[in-house]
One Martini backbone bead per residue (centre of mass of N, CA, C, O) as a GRO file, in nm:
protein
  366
    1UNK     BB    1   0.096   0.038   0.022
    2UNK     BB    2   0.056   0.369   0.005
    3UNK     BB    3   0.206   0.611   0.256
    4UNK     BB    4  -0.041   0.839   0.206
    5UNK     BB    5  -0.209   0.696   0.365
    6UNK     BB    6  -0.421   0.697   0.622
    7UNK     BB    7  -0.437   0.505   0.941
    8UNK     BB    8  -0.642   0.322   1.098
    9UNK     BB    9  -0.639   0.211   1.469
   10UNK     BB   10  -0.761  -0.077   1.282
   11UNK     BB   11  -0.593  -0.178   0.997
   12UNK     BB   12  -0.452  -0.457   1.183
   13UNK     BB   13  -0.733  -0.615   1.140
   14UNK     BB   14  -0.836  -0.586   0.867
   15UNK     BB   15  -0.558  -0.763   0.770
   16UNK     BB   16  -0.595  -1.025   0.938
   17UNK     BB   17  -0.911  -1.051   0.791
   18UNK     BB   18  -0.836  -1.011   0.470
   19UNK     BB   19  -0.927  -0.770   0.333
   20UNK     BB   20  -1.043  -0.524   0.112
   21UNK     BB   21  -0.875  -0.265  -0.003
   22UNK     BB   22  -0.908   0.091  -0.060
   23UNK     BB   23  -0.921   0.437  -0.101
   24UNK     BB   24  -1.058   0.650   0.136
   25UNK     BB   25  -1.044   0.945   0.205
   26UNK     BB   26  -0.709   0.940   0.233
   27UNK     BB   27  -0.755   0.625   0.324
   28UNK     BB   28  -0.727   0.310   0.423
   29UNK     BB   29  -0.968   0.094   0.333
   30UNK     BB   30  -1.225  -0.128   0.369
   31UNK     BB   31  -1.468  -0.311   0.196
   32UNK     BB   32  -1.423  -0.622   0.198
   33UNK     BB   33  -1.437  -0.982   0.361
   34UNK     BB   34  -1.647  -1.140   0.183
   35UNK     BB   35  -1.923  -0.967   0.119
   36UNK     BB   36  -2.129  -0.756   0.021
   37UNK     BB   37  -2.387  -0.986  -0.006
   38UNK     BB   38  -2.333  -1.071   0.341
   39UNK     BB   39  -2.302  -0.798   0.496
   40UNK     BB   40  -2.589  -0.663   0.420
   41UNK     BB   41  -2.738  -0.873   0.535
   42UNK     BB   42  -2.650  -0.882   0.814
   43UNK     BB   43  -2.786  -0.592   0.863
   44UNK     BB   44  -3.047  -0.622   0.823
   45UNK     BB   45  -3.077  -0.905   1.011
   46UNK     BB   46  -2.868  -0.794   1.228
   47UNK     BB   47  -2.532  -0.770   1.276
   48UNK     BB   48  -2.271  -0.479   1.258
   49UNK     BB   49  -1.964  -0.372   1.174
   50UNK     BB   50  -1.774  -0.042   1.151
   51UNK     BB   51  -1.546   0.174   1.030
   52UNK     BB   52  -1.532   0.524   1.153
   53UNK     BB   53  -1.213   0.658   1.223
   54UNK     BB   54  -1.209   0.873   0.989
   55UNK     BB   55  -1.382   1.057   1.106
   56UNK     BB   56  -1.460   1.369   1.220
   57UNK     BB   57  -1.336   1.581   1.507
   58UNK     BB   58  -1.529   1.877   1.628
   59UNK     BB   59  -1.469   2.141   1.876
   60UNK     BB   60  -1.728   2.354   2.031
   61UNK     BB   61  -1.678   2.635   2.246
   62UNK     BB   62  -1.821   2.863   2.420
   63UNK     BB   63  -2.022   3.168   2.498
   64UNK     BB   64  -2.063   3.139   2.125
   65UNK     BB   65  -2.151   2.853   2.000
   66UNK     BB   66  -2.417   2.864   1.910
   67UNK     BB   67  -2.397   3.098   1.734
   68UNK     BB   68  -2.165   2.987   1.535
   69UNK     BB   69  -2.331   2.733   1.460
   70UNK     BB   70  -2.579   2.841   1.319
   71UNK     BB   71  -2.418   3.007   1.119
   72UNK     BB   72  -2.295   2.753   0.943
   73UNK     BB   73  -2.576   2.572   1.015
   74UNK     BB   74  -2.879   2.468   0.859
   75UNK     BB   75  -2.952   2.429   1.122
   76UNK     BB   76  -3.129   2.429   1.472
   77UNK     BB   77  -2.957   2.476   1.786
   78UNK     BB   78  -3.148   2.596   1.932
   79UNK     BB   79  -3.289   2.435   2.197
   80UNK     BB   80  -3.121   2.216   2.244
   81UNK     BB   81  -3.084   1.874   2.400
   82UNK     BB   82  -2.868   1.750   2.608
   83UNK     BB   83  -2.759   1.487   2.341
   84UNK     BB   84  -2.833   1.579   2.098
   85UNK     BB   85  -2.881   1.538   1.733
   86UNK     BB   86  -2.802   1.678   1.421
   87UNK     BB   87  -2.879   1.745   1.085
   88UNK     BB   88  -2.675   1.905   0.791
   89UNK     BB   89  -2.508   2.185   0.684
   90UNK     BB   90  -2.263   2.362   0.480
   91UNK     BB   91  -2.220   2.651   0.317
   92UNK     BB   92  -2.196   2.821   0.068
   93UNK     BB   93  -2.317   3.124  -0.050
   94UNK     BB   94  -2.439   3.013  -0.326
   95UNK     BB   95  -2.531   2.687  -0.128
   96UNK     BB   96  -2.336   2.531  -0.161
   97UNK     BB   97  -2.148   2.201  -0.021
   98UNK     BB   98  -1.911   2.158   0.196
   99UNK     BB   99  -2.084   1.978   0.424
  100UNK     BB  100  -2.193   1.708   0.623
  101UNK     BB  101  -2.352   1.654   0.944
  102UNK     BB  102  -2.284   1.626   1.308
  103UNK     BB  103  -2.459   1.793   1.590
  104UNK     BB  104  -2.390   1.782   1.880
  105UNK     BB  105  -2.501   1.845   2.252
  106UNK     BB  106  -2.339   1.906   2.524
  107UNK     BB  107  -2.335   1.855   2.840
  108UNK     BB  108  -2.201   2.068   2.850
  109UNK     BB  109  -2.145   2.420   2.843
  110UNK     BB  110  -2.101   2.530   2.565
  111UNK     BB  111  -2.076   2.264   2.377
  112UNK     BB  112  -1.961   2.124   2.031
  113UNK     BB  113  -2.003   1.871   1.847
  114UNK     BB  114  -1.847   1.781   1.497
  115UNK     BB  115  -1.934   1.569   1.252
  116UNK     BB  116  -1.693   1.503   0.967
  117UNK     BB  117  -1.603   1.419   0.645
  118UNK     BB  118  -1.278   1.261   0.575
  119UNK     BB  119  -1.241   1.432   0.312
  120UNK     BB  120  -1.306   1.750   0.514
  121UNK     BB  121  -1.179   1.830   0.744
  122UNK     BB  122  -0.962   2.028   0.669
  123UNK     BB  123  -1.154   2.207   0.524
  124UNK     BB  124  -1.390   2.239   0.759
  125UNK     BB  125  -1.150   2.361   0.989
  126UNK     BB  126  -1.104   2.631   0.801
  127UNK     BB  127  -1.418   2.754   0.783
  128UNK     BB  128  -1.446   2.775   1.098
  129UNK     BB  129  -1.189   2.953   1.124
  130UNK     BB  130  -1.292   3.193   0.934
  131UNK     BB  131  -1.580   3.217   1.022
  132UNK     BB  132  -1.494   3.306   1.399
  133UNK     BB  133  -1.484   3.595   1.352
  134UNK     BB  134  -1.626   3.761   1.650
  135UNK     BB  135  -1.620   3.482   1.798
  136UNK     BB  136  -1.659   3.336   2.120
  137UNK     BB  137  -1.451   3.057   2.032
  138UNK     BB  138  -1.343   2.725   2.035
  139UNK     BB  139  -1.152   2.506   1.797
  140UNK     BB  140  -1.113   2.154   1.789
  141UNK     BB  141  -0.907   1.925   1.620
  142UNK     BB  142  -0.967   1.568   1.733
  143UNK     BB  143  -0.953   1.340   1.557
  144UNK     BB  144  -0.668   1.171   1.642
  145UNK     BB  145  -0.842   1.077   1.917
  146UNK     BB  146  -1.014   0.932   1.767
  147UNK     BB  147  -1.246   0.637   1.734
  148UNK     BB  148  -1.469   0.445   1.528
  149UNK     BB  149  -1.771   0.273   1.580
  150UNK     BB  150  -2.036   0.080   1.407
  151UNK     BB  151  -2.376  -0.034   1.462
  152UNK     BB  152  -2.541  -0.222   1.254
  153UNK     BB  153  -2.914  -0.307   1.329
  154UNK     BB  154  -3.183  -0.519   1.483
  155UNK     BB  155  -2.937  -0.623   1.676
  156UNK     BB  156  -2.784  -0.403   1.823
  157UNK     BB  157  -2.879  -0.315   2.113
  158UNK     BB  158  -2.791  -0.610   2.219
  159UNK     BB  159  -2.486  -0.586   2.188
  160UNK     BB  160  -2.430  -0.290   2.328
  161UNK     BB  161  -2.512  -0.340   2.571
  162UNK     BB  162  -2.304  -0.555   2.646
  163UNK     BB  163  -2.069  -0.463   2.591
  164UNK     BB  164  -2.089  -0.185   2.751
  165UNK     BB  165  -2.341  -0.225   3.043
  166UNK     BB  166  -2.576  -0.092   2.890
  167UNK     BB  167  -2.907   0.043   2.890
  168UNK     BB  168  -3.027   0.139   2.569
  169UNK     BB  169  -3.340   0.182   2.513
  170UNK     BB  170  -3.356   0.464   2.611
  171UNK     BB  171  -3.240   0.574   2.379
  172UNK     BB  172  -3.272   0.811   2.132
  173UNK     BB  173  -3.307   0.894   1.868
  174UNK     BB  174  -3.043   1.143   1.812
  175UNK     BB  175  -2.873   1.055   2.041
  176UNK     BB  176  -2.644   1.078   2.337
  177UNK     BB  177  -2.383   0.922   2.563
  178UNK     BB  178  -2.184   0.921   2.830
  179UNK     BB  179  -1.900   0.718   2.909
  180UNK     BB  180  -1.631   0.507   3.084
  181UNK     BB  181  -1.346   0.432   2.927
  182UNK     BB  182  -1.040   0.336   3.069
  183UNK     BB  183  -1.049   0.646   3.179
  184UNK     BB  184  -1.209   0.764   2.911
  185UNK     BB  185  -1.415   0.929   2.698
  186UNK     BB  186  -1.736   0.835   2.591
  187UNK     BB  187  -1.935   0.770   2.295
  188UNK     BB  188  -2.288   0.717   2.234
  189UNK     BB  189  -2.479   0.676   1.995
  190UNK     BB  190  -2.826   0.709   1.770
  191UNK     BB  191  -2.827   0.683   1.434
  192UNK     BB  192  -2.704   0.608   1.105
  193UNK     BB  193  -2.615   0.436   0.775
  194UNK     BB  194  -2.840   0.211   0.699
  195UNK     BB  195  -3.210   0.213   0.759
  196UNK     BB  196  -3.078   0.103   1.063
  197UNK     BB  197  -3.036   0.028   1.372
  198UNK     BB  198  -2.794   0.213   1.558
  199UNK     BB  199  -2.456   0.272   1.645
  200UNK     BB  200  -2.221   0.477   1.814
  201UNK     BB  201  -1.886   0.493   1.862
  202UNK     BB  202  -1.644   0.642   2.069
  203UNK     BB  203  -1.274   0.634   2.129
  204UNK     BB  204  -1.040   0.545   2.196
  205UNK     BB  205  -0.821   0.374   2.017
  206UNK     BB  206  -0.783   0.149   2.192
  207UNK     BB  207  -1.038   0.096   2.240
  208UNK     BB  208  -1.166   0.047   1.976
  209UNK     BB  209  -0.963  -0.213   1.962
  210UNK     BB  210  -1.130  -0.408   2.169
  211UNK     BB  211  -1.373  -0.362   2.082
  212UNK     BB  212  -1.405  -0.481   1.818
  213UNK     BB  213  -1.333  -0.752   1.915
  214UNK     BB  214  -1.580  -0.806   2.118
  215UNK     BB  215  -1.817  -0.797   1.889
  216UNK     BB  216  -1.662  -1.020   1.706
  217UNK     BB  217  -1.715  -1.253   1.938
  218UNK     BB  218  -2.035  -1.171   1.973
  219UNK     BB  219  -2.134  -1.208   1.617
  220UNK     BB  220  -2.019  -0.995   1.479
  221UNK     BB  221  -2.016  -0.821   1.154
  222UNK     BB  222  -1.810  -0.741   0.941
  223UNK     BB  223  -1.798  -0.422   0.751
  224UNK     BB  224  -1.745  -0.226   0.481
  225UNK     BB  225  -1.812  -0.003   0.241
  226UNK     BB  226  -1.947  -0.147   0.003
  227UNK     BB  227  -2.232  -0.162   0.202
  228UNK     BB  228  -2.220   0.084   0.332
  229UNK     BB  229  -2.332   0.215   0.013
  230UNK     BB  230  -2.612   0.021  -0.036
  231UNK     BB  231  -2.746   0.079   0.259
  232UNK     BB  232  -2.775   0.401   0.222
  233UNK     BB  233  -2.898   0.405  -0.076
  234UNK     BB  234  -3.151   0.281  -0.004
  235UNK     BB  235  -3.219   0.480   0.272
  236UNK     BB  236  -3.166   0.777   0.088
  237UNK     BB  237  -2.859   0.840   0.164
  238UNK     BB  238  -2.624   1.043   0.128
  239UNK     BB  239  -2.298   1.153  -0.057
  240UNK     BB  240  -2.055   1.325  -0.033
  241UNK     BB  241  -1.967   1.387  -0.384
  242UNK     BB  242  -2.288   1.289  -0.521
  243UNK     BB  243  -2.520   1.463  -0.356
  244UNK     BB  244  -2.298   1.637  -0.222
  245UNK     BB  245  -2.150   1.972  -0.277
  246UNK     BB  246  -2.079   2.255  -0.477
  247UNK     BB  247  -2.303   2.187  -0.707
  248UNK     BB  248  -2.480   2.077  -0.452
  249UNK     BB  249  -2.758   2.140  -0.307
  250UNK     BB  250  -3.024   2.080  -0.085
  251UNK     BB  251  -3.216   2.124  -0.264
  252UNK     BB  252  -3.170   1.969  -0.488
  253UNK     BB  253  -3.126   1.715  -0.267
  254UNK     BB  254  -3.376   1.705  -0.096
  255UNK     BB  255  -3.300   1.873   0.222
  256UNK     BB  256  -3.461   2.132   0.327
  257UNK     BB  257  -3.549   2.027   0.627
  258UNK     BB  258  -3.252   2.088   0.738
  259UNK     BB  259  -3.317   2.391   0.638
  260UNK     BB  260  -3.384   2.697   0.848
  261UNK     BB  261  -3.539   2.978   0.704
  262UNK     BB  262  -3.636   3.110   0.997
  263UNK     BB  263  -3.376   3.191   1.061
  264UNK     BB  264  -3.154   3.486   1.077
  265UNK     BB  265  -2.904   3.318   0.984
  266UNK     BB  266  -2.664   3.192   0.776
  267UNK     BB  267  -2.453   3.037   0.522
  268UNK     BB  268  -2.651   3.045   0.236
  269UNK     BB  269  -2.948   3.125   0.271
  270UNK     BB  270  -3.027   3.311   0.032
  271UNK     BB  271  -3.005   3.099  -0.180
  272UNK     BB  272  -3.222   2.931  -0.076
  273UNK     BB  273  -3.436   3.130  -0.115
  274UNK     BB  274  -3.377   3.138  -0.431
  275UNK     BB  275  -3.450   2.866  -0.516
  276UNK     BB  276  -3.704   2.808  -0.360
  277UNK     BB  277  -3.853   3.073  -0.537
  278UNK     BB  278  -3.734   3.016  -0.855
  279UNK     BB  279  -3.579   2.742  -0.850
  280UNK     BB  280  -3.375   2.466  -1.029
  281UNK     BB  281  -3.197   2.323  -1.269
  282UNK     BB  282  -3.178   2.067  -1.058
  283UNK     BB  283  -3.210   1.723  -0.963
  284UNK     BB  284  -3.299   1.487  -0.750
  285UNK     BB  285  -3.310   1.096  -0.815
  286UNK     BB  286  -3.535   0.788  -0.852
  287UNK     BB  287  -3.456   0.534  -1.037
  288UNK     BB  288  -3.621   0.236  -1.220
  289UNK     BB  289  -3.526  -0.034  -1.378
  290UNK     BB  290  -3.637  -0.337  -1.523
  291UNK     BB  291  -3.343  -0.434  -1.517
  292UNK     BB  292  -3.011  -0.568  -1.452
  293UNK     BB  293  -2.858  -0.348  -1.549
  294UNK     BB  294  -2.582  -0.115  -1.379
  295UNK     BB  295  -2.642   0.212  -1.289
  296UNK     BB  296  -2.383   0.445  -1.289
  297UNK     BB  297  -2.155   0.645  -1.197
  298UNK     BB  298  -2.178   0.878  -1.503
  299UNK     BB  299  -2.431   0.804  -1.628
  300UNK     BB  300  -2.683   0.872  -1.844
  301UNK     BB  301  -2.972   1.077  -1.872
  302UNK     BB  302  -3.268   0.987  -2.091
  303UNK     BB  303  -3.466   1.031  -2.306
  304UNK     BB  304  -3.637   0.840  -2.535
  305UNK     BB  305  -3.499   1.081  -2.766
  306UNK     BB  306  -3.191   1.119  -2.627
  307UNK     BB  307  -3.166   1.316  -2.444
  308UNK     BB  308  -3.004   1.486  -2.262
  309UNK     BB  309  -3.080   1.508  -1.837
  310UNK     BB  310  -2.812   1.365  -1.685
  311UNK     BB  311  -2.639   1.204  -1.416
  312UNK     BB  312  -2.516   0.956  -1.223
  313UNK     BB  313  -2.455   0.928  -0.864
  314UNK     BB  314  -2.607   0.651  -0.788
  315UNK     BB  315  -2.547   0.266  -0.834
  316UNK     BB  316  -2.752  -0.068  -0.813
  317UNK     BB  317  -2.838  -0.372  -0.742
  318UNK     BB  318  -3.073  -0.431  -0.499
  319UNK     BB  319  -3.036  -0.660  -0.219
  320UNK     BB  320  -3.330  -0.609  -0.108
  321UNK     BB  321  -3.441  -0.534  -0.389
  322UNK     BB  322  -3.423  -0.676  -0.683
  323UNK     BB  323  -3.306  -0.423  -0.801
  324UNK     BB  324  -3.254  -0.128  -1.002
  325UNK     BB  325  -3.082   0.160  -0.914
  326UNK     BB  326  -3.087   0.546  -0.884
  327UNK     BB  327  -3.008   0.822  -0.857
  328UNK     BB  328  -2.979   1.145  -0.982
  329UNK     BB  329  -2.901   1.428  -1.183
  330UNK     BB  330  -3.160   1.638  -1.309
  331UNK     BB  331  -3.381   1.797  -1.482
  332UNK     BB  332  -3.642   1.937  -1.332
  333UNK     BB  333  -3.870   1.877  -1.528
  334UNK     BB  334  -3.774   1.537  -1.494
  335UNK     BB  335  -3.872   1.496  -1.145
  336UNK     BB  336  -4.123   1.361  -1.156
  337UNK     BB  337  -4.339   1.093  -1.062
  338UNK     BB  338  -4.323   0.872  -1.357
  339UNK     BB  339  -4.107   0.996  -1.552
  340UNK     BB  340  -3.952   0.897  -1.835
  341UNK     BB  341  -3.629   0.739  -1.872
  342UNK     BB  342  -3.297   0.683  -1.937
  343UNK     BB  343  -3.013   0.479  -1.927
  344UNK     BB  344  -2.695   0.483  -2.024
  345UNK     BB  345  -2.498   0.161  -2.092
  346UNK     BB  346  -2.288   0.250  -2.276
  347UNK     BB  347  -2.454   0.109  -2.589
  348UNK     BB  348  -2.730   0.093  -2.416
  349UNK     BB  349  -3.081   0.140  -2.347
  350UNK     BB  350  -3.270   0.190  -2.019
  351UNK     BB  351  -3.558   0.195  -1.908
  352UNK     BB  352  -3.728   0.428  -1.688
  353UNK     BB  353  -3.845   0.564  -1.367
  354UNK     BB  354  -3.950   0.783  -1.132
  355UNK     BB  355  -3.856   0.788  -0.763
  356UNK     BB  356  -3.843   0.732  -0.467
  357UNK     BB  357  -3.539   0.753  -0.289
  358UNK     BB  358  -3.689   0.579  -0.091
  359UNK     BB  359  -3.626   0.229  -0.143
  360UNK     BB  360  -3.608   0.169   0.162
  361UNK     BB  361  -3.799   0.082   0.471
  362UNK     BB  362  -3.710   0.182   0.729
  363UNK     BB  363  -3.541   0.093   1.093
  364UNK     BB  364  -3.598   0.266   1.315
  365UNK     BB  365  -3.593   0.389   1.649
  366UNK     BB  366  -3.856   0.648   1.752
   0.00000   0.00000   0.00000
C-alpha cells in the first residue's frame, strides 16, 4: 500500500481478517471482509460492525457556540437539548455544500461536537476557523485522538447494551450518551448510515480496538465500505462528493427540511431562500429501471428521444430489493414521480421511470 494514506487505528485488524483494501477519502480502507451482499444482508438481518474512525471529530465551546454553530450550520441548534444530535450541512455563500454533518449538543455548557466526513476534515476545520472571527469561540480539530466504530442492524441494540454493560434501550433516535470506558471519555450515539436501527461508538483509538475485537467474539460482522454504500443508498440516504457538493445544494439533493430558513441567517441562507423561489435547474432523483443492468456513478440519464437530461450519481442493483435503481442529478423539468428515463450504460440503453429516493422501508427506533 502507498503510504500517502492515513491509516484507522482498526487498519491492523482489518488487514489480519484478509479485507479487501482500498483508498477511500485519503484512508486506506476496508471495502470487504467475505462479500459485499453477505455483509449488507448482516446488517439488514442481525448486526454488522463498521470502523468509521475515519470520520472527523471538531469540538467547539465558548460562551459563543451556540450562536457560532448556528452561523455555519443550515439547521437550527438554539433550544437542542444536551445529549440531543442534528443532521445539517454548512454551506457556500452561494448555496453549494461544503459538507453534510452530525452536531452533537454536548453536556457542558456551550459546548458543541460536530461530526464531520473523513474526506472533508481539513477543510470543514478551515472553514471553521476563517468563519469564527467576530465570535468567542474555541475550535479544536480533535479527530486523531479519537476512534469510531458503527454497529448497526436490527440487533444492535441487544450487542451493544451488552458490550458496553449499559441499557440502551431508552436512547432515543438521534441522541447520545457520555460514559467512561478505561478512564477516558467516550461517547455512544443512536444514529446510523444504513436505514436500520444502529449505534455509534467514539473513544480512544486502544478503546476502540479491544471493542472491536470483543463485538467480533460476539458474532457481530465486520463489514467494509462496500455494503455501506448499498445499505445507505437504498435507505435514501446522500454521500457528500456524490449527492452533495459545491455544486449540488441541499434544495437540489431534496434536503430542504434540514435548511431552517425561519433562523435569522445562517451562511448560504439567501441562496437557497432564492433557489426555494425561484427554482433550481437541476435535482436529485431515483430512478428504478426494469432491468437488472447496473446503472453506475457517471453514466447518462436520457428521454425517450435521447436527449441528455442527467446524469447518474450512485447506482446498484438493489440487495434488499433485487432491483436495478439508481440517484441522478436531472433537469428539474424530468424530476416529478412516474416520468419515464432511460439511462444509457456504454452502448445500449435501459428505459426507467422516477422514483421516490428512498427505495428501502428504513427501521429506524423513534
Amino acid at each position: 500500500m502507498d503510504n500517502q494514506y492515513k491509516l484507522t487505528c482498526l487498519h491492523g485488524e482489518h488487514l489480519a481478517l484478509g479485507a479487501k483494501m482500498s483508498p477511500f477519502a485519503g484512508f486506506d480502507m476496508p471495502i470487504q471482509y467475505s462479500s459485499i451482499t453477505e455483509e449488507h444482508n448482516a446488517v439488514r438481518n442481525r448486526a454488522g460492525i463498521f470502523d468509521v474512525s475515519h470520520m472527523g471529530e471538531v469540538f467547539i465551546n465558548g460562551p459563543q457556540a451556540e450562536e457560532f454553530v448556528n452561523h455555519i450550520f443550515t439547521n437550527d441548534v438554539r433550544g437542542m437539548e444536551p445529549g440531543q444530535i442534528l443532521y445539517g450541512m454548512m454551506l457556500y455563500p452561494d448555496g453549494g455544500t461544503v459538507d453534510d454533518l452530525l452536531v452533537y449538543k454536548e453536556y457542558e455548557e456551550n459546548a458543541f461536537l460536530l461530526v464531520v466526513n473523513a474526506a472533508n476534515i481539513d477543510k470543514d476545520y478551515e472553514w471553521m476557523l476563517r468563519n469564527a472571527e467576530g465570535y468567542e469561540v474555541g475550535i479544536l480539530n480533535d479527530s486523531d485522538n479519537w476512534g469510531q466504530v458503527a454497529v448497526q442492524g436490527p440487533a444492535s441494540e441487544e450487542f451493544v447494551s451488552k458490550v458496553l454493560g449499559m441499557d440502551l434501550s431508552g436512547l432515543k433516535f438521534y441522541h447520545f450518551y457520555d460514559f467512561a470506558l478505561y478512564g477516558s471519555r467516550a461517547i455512544v450515539s443512536r444514529t446510523g448510515y444504513t436505514g436500520e436501527d444502529g449505534f455509534e461508538i467514539y473513544a480512544t483509538p486502544d478503546a476502540i480496538v479491544d471493542l472491536w475485537k470483543t463485538f467480533l467474539s460476539a458474532g457481530v460482522v465486520p463489514c467494509g465500505l462496500g455494503c455501506r454504500d448499498t445499505l445507505r443508498f437504498e435507505a435514501g440516504l446522500p454521500l457528500y462528493g456524490d449527492e452533495l457538493s459545491a455544486d449540488i445544494s441541499p434544495v437540489m439533493a431534496g434536503l430542504s427540511m434540514f435548511c431552517k430558513l425561519d433562523k435569522d441567517e445562517f451562511i448560504g441562507k439567501d441562496a437557497l431562500v432564492a433557489q426555494k423561489a425561484g427554482g433550481v435547474q437541476r435535482k436529485l432523483v431515483g430512478i428504478e429501471i426494469a432491468d437488472r443492468a447496473i446503472p453506475r456513478a457517471g453514466y447518462p440519464v436520457e428521454l425517450p428521444d435521447g436527449t441528455e437530461v442527467g446524469v447518474v450519481t450512485t447506482g446498484y442493483h438493489s440487495i434488499s430489493l433485487d432491483k436495478s435503481i439508481c440517484f441522478a442529478l436531472v433537469d428539474s423539468a424530468y424530476s416529478p414521480l412516474g416520468t419515464p428515463l432511460n439511462i444509457r450504460i456504454r452502448h445500449k440503453v435501459f428505459p426507467g421511470e422516477v422514483v421516490k429516493k428512498r427505495f428501502y422501508q428504513t427501521n429506524y427506533k423513534k
